[in-house]
C-alpha positions in Angstrom: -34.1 -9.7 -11.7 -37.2 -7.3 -12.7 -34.5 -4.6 -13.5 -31.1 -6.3 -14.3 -31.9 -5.3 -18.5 -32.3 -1.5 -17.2 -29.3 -1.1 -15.3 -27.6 -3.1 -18.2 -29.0 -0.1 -20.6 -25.8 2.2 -20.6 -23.1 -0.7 -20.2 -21.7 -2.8 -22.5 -19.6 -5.1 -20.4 -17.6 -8.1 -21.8 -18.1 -10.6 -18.7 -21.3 -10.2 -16.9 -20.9 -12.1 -13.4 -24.0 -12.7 -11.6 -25.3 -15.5 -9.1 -27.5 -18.2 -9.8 -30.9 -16.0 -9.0 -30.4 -14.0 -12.8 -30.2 -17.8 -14.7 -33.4 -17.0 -17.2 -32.9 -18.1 -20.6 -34.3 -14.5 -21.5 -31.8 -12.4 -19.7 -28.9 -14.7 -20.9 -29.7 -13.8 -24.4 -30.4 -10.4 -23.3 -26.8 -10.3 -22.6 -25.4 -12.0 -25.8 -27.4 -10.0 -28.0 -25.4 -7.5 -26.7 -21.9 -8.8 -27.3 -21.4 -10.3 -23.5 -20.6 -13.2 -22.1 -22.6 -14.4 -19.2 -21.0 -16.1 -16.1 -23.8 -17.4 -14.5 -23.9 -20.5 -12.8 -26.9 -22.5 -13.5 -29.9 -23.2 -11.1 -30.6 -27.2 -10.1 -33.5 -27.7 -11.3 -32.4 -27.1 -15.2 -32.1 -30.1 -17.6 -29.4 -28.3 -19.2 -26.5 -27.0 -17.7 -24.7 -24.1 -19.1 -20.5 -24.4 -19.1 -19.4 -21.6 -16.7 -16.2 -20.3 -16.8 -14.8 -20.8 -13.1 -12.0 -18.2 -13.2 -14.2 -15.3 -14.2 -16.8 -16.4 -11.9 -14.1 -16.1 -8.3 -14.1 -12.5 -8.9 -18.0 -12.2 -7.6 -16.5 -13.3 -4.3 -13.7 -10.7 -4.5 -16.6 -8.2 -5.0 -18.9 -9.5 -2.5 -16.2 -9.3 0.2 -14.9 -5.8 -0.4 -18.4 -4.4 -0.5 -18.8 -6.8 2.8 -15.6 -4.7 3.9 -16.8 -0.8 3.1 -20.2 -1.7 4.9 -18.1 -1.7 8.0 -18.3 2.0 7.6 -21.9 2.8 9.5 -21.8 6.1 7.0 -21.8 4.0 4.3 -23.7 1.4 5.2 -26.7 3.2 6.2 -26.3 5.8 3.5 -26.3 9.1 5.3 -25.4 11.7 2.4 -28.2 13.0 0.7 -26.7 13.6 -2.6 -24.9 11.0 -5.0 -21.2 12.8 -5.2 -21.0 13.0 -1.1 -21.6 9.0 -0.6 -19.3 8.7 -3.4 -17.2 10.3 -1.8 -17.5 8.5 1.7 -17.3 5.1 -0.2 -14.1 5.7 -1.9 -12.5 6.8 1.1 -13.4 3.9 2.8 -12.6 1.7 0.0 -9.2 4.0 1.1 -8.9 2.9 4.7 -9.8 -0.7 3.7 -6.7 -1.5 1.3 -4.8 0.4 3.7 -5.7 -1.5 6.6 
């Protein structure tokens, strides 16, 4: 949560999809401010709940399971190219061998 506005910096995405652990008023009108729309659900223990948009919000499971998938790969999972471009590389071709398979 500490650095969710940094690695927000350069992106300006319309739908910002993001489990119940980044539900701070701050970083909801951190992403507003910047023209997004936040699909967050909200935590229990607020008095007021936020509408959240149910369709939007599936595709963090569709995420979740295809980087569940490529971690199947030990090279990928455990990160064993030194340089950014070669574990790139390595996750694209096992995002590859996944939609093959």
């Amino acid at each position: 949560m500490t650095q969710a506005s940094r690695l927000l910096a350069e992106h300006d995405p319309h739908y910002l999809i993001a489990d119940k652990g980044y539900d701070s008023d701050e970083f909801i009108m951190h992403i507003r401010s910047r023209g997004g729309i936040p699909v967050i659900p909200s935590r229990a223990g607020r008095t007021v709940t936020r509408r959240l948009l149910r369709r939007q919000y599936r595709r963090r499971n569709h995420v979740e399971r295809f980087v569940n998938r490529i971690k199947h790969f030990r090279r990928v999972a455990t990160r064993y190219e030194k340089t950014a471009r070669n574990f790139l590389g390595f996750v694209q071709l096992a995002a590859l061998l996944s939609w093959i398979t």
